[in-house]
Residue, then its C-alpha position, 0 to 999 in steps of 0.5 A: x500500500x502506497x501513500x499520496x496527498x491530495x497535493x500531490x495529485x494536483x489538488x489543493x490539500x494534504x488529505x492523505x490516500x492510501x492505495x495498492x495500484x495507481x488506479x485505486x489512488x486516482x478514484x479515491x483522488x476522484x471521490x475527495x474532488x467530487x466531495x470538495x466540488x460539492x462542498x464549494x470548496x474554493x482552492x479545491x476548485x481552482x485546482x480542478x480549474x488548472x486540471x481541467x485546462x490541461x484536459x483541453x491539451x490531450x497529450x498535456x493530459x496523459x503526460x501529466x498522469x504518466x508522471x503521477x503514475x510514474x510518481x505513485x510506483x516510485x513511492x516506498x510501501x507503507 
């Protein structure tokens, strides 16, 4: 099991998650994201502002998630 924030996953605070795979980790960043948006938390949303920018740039995009993968497995288990 793997550890990241919220931060790290490009959001805004330093909620921890806790994953065994890198998909695990991008669902749980997902459901925290969707809970902030819906709270109306506003530095939550301006990171999903920045996110959602470089979702107009598909190879921006996959790079991005690419080097948070690449982040994810590099990281030691818990």
């Amino acid at each position: 099991m793997k550890t990241m924030t919220c931060k790290q996953l490009g959001g805004a605070c330093e909620k921890e998650f806790h994953a065994n795979t890198f998909e695990e980790m991008a669902k749980l960043s997902k459901e925290h994201g969707t809970e902030m948006f819906q709270k109306g938390d506003e530095v939550h949303l301006e990171a999903m502002n920045e996110i959602q920018k470089m979702m107009q740039k598909p190879d921006a995009m996959q790079q991005w998630i690419e080097s948070k993968r690449k982040e994810f497995e590099a990281l030691p288990d818990d």
